[in-house]
DSSP file (Angstrom, degrees, kcal/mol; ACC not computed):
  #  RESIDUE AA STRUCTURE BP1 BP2  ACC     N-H-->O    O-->H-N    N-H-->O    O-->H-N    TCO  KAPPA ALPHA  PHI   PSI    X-CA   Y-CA   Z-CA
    1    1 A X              0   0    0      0, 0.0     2,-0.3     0, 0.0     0, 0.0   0.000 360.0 360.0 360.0 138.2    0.0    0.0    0.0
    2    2 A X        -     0   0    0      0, 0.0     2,-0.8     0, 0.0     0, 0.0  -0.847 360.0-139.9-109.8 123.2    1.3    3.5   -1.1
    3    3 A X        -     0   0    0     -2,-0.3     0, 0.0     2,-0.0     0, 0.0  -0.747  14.4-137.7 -97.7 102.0    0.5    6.4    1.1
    4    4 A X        -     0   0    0     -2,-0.8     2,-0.4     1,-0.1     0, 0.0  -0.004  11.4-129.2 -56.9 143.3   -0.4    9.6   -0.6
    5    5 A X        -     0   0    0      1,-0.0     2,-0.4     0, 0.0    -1,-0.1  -0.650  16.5-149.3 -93.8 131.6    0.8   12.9    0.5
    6    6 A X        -     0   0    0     -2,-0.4    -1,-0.0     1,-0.1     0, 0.0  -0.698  21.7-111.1-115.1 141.1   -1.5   15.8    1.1
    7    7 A X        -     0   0    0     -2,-0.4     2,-0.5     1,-0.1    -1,-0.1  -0.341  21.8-142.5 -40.3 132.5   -0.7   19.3    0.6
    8    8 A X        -     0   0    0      2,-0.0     2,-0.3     0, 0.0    -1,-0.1  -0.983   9.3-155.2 -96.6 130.4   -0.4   21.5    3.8
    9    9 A X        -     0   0    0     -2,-0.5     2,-0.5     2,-0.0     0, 0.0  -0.380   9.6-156.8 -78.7 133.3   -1.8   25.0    3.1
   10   10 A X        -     0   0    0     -2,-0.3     2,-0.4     0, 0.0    -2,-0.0  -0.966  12.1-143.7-115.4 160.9    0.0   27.3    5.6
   11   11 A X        -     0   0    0     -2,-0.5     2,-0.2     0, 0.0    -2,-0.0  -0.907   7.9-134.1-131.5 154.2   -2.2   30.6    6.3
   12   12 A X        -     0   0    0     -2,-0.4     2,-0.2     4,-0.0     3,-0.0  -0.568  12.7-119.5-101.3 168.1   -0.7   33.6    6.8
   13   13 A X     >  -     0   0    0     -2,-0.2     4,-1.7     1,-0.1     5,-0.1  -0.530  42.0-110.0 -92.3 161.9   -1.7   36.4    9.8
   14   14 A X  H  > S+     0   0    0      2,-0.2     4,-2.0     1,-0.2    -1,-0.1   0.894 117.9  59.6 -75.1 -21.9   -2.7   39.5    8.0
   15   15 A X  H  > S+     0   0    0      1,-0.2     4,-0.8     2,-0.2    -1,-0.2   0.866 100.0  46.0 -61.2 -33.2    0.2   40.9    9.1
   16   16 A X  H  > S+     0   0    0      3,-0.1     4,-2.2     2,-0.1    -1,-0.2   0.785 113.6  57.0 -79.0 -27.0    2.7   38.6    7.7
   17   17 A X  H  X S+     0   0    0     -4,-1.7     4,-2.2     2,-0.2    -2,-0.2   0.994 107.2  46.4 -55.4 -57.1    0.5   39.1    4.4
   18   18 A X  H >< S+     0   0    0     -4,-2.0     3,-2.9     1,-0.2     2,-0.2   0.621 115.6  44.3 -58.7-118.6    0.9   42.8    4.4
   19   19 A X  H 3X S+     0   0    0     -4,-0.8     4,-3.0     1,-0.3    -1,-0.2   0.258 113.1  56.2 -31.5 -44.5    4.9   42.6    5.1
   20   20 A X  H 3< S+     0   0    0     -4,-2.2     5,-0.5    -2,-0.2    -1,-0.3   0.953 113.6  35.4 -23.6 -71.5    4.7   40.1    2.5
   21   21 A X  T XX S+     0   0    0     -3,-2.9     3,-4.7    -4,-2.2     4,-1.8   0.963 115.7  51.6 -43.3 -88.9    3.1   42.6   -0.1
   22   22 A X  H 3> S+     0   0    0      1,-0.3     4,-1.5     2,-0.2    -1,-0.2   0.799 114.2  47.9 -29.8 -52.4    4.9   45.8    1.0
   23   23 A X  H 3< S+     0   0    0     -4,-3.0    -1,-0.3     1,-0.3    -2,-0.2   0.418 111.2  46.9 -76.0  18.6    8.5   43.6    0.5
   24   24 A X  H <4 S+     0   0    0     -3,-4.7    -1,-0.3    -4,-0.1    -2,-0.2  -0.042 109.3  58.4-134.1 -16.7    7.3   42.3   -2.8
   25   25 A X  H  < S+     0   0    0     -4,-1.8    -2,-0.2    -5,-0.5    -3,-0.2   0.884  94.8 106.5 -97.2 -20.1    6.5   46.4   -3.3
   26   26 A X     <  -     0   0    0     -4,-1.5     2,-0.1    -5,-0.4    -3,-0.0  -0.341  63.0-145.7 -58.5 146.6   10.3   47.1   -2.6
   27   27 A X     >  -     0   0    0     -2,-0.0     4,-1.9     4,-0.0    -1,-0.1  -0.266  37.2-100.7 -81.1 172.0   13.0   48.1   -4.7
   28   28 A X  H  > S+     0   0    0      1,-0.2     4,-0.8     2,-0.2    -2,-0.1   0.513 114.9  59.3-112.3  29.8   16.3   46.7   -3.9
   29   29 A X  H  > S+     0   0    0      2,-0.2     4,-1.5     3,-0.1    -1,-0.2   0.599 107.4  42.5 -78.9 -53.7   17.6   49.3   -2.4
   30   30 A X  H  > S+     0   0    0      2,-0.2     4,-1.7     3,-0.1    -2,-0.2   0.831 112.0  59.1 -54.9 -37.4   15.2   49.5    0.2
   31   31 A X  H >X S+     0   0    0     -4,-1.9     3,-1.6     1,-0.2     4,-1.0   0.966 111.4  38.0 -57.4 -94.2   15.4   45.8    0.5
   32   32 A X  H 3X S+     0   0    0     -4,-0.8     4,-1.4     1,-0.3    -1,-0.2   0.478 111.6  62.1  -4.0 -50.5   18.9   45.8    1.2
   33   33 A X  H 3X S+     0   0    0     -4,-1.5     4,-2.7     1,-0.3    -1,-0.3   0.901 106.9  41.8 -75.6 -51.1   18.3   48.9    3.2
   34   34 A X  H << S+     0   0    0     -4,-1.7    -1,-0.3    -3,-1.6    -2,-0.2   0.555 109.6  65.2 -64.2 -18.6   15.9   47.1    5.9
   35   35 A X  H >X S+     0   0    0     -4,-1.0     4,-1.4    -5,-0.2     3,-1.2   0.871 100.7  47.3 -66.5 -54.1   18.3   44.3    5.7
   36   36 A X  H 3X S+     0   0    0     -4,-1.4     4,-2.7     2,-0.2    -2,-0.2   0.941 106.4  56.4 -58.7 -68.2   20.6   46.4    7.1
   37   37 A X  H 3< S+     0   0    0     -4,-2.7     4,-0.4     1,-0.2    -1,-0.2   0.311 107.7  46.5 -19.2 -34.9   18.5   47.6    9.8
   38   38 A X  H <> S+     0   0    0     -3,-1.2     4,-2.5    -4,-0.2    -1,-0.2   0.639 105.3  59.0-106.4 -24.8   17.6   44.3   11.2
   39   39 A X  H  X S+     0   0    0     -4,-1.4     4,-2.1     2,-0.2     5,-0.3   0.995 109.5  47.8 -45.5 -62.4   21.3   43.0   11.2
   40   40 A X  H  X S+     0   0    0     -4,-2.7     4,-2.6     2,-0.3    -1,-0.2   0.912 104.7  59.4 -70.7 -28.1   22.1   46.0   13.5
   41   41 A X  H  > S+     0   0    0     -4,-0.4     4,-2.0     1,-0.2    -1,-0.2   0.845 108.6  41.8 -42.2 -36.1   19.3   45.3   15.6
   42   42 A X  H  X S+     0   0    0     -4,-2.5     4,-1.7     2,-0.2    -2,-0.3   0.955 110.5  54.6 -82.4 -39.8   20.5   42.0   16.4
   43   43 A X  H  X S+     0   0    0     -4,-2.1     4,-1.4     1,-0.2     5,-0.4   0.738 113.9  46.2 -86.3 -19.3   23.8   43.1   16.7
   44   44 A X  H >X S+     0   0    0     -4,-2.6     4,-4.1    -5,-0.3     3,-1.5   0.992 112.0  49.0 -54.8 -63.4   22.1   45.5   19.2
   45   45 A X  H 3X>S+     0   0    0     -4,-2.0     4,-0.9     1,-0.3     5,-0.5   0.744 107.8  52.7 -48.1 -55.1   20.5   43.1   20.6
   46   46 A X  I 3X>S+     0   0    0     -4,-1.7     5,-2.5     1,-0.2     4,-0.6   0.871 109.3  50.8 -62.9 -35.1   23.5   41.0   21.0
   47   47 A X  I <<5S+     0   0    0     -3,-1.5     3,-0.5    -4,-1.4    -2,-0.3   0.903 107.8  51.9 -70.8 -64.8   25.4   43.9   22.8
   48   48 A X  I  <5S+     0   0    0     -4,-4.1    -2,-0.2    -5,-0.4    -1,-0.2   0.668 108.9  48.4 -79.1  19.0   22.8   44.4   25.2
   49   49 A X  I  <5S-     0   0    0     -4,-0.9    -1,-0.3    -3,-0.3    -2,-0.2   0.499 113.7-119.8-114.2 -23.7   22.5   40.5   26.4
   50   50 A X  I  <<S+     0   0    0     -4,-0.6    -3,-0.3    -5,-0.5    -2,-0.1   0.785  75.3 130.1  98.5  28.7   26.1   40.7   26.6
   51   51 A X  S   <S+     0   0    0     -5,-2.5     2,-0.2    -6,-0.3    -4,-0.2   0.338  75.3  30.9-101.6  20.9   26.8   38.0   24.1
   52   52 A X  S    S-     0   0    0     -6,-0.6    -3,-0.1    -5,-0.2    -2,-0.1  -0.926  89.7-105.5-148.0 153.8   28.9   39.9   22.6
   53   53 A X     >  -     0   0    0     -2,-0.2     4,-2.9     1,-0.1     2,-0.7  -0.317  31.1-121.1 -61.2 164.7   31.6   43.0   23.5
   54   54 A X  T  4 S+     0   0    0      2,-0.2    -1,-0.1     1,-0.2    -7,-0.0  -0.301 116.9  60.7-107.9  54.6   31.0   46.1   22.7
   55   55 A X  T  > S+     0   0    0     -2,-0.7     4,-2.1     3,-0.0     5,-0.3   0.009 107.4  51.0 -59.1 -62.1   34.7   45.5   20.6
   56   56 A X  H  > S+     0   0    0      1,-0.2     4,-1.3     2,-0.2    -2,-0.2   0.873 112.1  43.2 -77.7 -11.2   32.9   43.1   18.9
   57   57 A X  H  X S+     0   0    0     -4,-2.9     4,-2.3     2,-0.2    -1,-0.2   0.819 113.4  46.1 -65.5 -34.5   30.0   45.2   18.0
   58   58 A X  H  4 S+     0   0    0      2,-0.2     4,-0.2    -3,-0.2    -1,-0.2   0.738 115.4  44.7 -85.9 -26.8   31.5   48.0   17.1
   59   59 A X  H >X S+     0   0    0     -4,-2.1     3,-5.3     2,-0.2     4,-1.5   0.986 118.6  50.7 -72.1 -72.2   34.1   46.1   14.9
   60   60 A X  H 3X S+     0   0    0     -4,-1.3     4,-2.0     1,-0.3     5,-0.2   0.844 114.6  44.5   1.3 -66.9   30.6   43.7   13.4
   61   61 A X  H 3X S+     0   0    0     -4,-2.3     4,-0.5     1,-0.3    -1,-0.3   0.487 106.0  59.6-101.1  14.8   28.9   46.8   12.8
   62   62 A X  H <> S+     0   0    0     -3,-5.3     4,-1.7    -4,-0.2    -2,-0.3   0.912 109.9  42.7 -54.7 -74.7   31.9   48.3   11.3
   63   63 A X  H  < S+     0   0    0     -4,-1.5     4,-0.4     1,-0.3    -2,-0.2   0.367 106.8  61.9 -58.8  -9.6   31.9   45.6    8.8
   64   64 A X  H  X S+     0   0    0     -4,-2.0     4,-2.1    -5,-0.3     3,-0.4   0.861 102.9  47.1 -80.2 -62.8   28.4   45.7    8.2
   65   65 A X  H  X>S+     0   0    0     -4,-0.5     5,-1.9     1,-0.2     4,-1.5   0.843 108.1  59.6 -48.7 -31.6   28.2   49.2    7.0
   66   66 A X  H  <5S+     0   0    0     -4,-1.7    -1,-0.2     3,-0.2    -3,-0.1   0.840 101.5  46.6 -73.9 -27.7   30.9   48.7    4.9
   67   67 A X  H  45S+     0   0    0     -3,-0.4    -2,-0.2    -4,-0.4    -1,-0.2   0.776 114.3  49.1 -90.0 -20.8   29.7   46.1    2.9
   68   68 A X  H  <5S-     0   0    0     -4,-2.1    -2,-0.1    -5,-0.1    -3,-0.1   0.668  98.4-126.2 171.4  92.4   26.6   47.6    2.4
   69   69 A X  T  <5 +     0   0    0     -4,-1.5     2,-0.3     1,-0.2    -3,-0.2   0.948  65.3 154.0  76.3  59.7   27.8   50.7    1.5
   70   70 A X      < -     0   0    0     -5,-1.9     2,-0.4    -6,-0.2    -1,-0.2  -0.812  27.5-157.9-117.5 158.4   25.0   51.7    4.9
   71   71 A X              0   0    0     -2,-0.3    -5,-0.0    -3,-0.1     0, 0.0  -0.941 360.0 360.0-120.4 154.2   25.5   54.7    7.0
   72   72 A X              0   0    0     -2,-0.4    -1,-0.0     0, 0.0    -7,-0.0   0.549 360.0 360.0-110.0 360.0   24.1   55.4   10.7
């Protein structure tokens, strides 16, 4: 006997729809730009749980701005 495999449909919150849309509505500059945005939040993030130094943050979020080409 062969068991067939049934689709799962995943449903979305309307919120994750919207963010969906709107990042579908981006250019890829913006993309990129918002990219950026959440990278330094976790490297905030990371800084203020202490799981990282604030050496390694600052060096991190050196090297994040430089590759890309971000300002603060």
């Amino acid at each position: 006997m062969t068991e067939r495999k049934k689709a799962i449909t995943v449903f979305q919150s309307g919120e994750e729809a919207i963010n969906r849309i709107n990042w579908q509505s981006l250019t890829h500059a913006e993309k990129n730009h918002r990219l950026f945005l959440k990278q330094k939040a976790l490297l905030d993030q990371f800084l203020e749980k202490g799981a990282i130094s604030q050496a390694q943050h600052d060096k991190s979020l050196h090297d994040l701005i430089e590759k890309m080409g971000e300002t603060c």
